[in-house]
C-alpha positions in Angstrom: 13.0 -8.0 4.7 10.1 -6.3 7.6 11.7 -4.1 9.6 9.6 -3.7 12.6 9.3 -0.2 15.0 10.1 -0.5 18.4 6.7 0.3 19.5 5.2 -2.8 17.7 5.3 -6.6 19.2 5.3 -10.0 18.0 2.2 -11.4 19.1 2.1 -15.1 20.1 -1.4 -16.8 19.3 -2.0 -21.1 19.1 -4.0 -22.6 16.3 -5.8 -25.7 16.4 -6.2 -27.9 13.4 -9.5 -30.1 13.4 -9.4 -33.0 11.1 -12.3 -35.8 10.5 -10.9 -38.3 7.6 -10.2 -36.1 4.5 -12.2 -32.5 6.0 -10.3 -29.6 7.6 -11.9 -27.2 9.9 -10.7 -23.9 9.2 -11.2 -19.9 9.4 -11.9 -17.8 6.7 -10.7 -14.1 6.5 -10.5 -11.4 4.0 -7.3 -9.2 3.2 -8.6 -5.9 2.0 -5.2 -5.3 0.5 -5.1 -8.0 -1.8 -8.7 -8.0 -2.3 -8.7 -12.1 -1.7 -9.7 -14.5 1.3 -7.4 -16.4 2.7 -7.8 -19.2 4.8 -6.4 -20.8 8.4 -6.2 -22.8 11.1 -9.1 -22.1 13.6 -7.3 -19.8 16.7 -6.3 -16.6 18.2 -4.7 -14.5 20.9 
């Protein structure tokens, strides 16, 4: 369960995914947490 505080907001963003036959376009971050990348649909905002 996240509990969030008042002072933070959920924050709406849109993604696009990009196909072209069996290829995906997408972003690649990095979580310093987890010490992995991760990957996503190409977006923000």
């Amino acid at each position: 369960m996240v509990i969030m505080s008042k002072s933070e907001k959920i924050r709406v963003i849109a993604l696009g995914l990009i196909t072209d036959g069996d290829r995906t376009f997408i972003g690649q971050g990095y979580d310093p947490d987890r010490k992995k990348p991760f990957y996503r649909a190409m977006g923000g905002g």
